[in-house]
N, C-alpha and C positions, 0 to 999 in steps of 0.2 A: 454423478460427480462425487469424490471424496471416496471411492474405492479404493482399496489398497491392491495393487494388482501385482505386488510385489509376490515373487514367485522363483520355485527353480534354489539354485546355491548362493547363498548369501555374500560371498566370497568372491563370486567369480567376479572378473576386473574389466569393470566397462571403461569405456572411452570417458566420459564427462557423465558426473554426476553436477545436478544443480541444485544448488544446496536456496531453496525457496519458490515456493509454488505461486507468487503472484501472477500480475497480467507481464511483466519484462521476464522470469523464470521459465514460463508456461510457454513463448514466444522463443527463447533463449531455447527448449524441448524442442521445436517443433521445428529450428533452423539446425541443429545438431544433428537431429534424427532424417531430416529433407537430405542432410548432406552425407547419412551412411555411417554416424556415428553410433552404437549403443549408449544409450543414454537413460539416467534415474533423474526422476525428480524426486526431491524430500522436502515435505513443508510442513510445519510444527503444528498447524490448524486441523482439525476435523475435516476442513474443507478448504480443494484449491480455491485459489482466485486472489489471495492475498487481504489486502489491507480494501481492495475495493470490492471483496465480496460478504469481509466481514463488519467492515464501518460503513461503506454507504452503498449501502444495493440498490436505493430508489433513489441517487442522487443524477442526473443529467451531466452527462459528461459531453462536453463540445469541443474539445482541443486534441480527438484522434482522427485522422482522416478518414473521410471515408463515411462517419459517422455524425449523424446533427441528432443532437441531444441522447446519445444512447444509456443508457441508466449503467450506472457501476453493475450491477449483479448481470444483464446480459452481454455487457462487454466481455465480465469475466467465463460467463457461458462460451462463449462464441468462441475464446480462446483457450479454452479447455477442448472445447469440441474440435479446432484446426489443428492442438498437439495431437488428440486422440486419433484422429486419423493413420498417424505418421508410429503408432503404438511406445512409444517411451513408456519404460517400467513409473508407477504412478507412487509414492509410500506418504502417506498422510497421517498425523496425528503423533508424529514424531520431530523431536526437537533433535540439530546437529548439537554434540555435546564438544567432541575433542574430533580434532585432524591431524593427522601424523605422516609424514613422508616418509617412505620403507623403501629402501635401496636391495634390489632382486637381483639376484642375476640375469633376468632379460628385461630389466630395466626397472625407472623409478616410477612407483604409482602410490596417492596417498588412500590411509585408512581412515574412514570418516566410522566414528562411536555416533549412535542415536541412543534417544532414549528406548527405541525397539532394536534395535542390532549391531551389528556390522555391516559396512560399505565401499568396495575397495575401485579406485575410476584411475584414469592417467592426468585428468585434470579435472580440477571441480572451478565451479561459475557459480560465484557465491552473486545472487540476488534477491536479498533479503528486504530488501526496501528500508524504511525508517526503523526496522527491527520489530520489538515487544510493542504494541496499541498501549498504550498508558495514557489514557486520559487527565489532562490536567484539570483538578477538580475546581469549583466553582467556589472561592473563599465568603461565601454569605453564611451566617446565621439559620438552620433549619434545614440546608439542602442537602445534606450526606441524609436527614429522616425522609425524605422524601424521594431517594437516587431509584432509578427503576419504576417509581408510581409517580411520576411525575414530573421528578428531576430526570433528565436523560445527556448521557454522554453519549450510549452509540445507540441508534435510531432505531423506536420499533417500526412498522408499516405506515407509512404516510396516514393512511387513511383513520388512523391513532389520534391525530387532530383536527379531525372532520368536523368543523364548528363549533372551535375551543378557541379559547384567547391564551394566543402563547407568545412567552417572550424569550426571544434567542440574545444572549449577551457572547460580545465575542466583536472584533474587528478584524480578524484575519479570513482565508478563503474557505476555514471550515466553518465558521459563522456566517457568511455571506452564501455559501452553496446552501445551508440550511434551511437560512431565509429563501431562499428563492424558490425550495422545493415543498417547503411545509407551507407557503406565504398560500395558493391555490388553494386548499384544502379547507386553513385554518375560520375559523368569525375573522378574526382580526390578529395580525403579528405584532408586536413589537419590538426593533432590533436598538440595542443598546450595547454604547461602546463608551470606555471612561477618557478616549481621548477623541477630538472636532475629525479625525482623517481618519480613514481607514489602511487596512494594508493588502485588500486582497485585489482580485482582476479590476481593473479600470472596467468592463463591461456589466460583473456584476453590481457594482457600484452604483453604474446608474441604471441597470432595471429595478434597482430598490428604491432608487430614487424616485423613477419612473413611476411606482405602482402605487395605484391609491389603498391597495389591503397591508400597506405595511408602513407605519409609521418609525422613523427614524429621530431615536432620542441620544445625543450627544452635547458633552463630555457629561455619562452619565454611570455608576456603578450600582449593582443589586449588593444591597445592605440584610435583607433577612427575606428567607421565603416563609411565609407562613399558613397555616390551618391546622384541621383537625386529622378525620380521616384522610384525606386530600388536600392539593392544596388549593386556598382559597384568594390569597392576595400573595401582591411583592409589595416590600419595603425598598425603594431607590434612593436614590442619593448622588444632587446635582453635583459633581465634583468640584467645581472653583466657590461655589454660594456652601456646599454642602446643606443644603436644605433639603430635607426628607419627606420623597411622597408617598402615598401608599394607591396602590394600581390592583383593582381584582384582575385574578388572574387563573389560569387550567392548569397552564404545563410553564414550564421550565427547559430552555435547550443550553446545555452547556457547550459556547463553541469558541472554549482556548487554546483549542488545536492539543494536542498527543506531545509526551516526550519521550524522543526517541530515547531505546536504549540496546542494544547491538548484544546483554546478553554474555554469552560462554564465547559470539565471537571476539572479541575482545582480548580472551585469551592462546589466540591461533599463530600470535607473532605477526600479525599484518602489521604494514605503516597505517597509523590512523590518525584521523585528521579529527579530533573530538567525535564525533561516532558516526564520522565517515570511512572510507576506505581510499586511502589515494591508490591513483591507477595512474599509466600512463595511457591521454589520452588517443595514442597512437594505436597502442593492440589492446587498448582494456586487465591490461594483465598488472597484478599486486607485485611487491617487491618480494613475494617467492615463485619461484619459479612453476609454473603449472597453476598457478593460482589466478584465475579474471575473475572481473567484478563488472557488473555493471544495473545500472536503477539509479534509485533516488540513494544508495548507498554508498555512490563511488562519489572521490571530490577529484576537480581538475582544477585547472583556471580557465574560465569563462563557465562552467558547469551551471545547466538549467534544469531543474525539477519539473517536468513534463514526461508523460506516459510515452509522447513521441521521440523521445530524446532516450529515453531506455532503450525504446526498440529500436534507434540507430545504434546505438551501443551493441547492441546485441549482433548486428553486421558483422560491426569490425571485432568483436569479442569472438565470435565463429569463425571469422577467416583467417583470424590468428589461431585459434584455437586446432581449426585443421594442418593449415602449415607445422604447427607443435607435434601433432601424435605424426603426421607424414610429411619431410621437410620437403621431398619431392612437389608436393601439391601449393599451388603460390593462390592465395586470395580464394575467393570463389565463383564457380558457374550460376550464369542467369539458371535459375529454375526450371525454365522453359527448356534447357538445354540437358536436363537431368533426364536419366532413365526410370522408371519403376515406379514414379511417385503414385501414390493410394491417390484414389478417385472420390470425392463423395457418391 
């Protein structure tokens, strides 16, 4: 994985480029290319798989069919492994910078600038997910000395907290998956949130509830991390008393979730919906022509943030997307109905 298998003339004009190597891009590869189209993926990271290969490889993922509890990093495998099949040109470690529509005489294709080349498609299938990983930092006293040996935004190997006393602050689903996943591992967790509710899945909710290794302190905020070499205690602070306790402590998990930020595309002329992409949720397609979108990056009305919901996206963004380059061709064939498809 993360080869660049980019190869041949730089120039020459594929059908769909997809401008984002995560798990909806990689998927978005592998229906382009089942259907006969020449197809690039381009993803800014060293490595495909997107934002679930690179923030949570050992977090259990349970809302893809098919799969009970499969961890971010082998989802991402699996679906890097069913594009590879189907051979889509691969380029990693390149950011899209600028997109241009160029009017040909045998017709319109745009030119996508990276920061490694030139890229020229008939349409491109921007699936960039929440954009740039930007961690939202942790506002305590001591925890920027501490980021990386102790304090952590994005996760080393579970096994990092193997009989350590760690406290995850955070009430959304990136705090709650953390807890759930370091909670096994750790002596003992601590999950603190500064307000009595949380905001993430009803189910993780209550397995933290559930579990006797992980203690739930609300409405509660981290006031100062402190030690020497390491760290040794946290400074809390009961939010309505504001009364200050001090908790020894190993590690630090910062989980206030990531801000999105979309980045050079912002300057492509898309409709944007604050650092979404509206699309129509009929063909997945942006208000330029040749242009689909689809992930956690397109907004509709009724629009749900689930893995499964890109990859329906990705249906109707491909059968659009073939009707576009051949108007002859209406929707698409079951699979089973295709010729040629590669075999494991």
């Amino acid at each position: 994985m993360g080869e660049d298998k980019l190869g041949g003339n730089l120039l020459e004009i594929q059908d769909v480029i997809v401008i984002g190597g995560g798990p909806v891009g990689l998927f978005g590869a592998t229906m382009a290319r089942l259907h006969g189209m020449t197809t690039t993926v381009i993803e800014s990271l060293p490595e495909l798989g997107g934002q679930l290969y690179a923030l949570y490889p050992e977090k259990p993922i349970f809302d893809v069919a098919g799969f009970y509890g499969i961890t971010g990093k082998d989802l991402a495998l699996r679906l890097v492994e069913q594009a590879d099949h189907f051979s889509p040109t691969f380029v990693v470690g390149q950011s899209v910078e600028t997109i241009a529509c160029i009017e040909a005489t045998d017709g319109t294709y745009y030119e996508v600038v990276t920061s490694g080349g030139v890229h020229r498609a008939r349409v491109l299938l921007v699936t960039v997910g929440i954009g740039a990983f930007v961690p939202r930092k942790l506002p305590a006293e001591g925890a920027d000395q501490f980021e990386n040996r102790g304090v952590f935004y994005l996760m080393p190997p579970l096994d990092y907290f193997r009989d350590k006393r760690v406290l995850v602050v955070g009430g959304g689903d990136t705090a709650l998956d953390w807890t759930l996943a370091i909670a096994p591992r750790a002596r003992h967790l601590t999950l603190i949130h500064r307000r009595n509710q949380f905001r993430g899945q009803e189910e993780s909710i209550r397995l933290i509830h559930e579990s006797p290794a992980i203690s739930v302190k609300t409405p509660y905020e981290l006031v100062r991390v402190a030690g020497r070499e390491r760290i040794e205690a946290v400074v809390v602070k009961e939010a309505v008393s504001g009364e200050e306790e001090t908790w020894p402590m190993d590690d630090v998990v910062g989980g206030l979730g990531f801000l999105p930020s979309l980045g050079p595309v912002k300057t492509w002329g898309l409709d944007l919906d604050g650092n979404t992409i509206v699309v129509d949720p009929a063909t997945m397609m942006t208000t330029l022509p040749g242009v689909f979108a689809a992930g956690d990056v397109v907004q509709y009305p009724g629009k749900v943030k689930l893995i499964a919901t890109g990859f329906g996206e990705i249906g109707i963004a491909i059968a659009q997307i073939r009707s576009y380059l051949d108007p002859t061709k209406k929707g698409l064939p079951h699979s089973t109905n295709l010729k040629g498809i590669p075999r494991p």
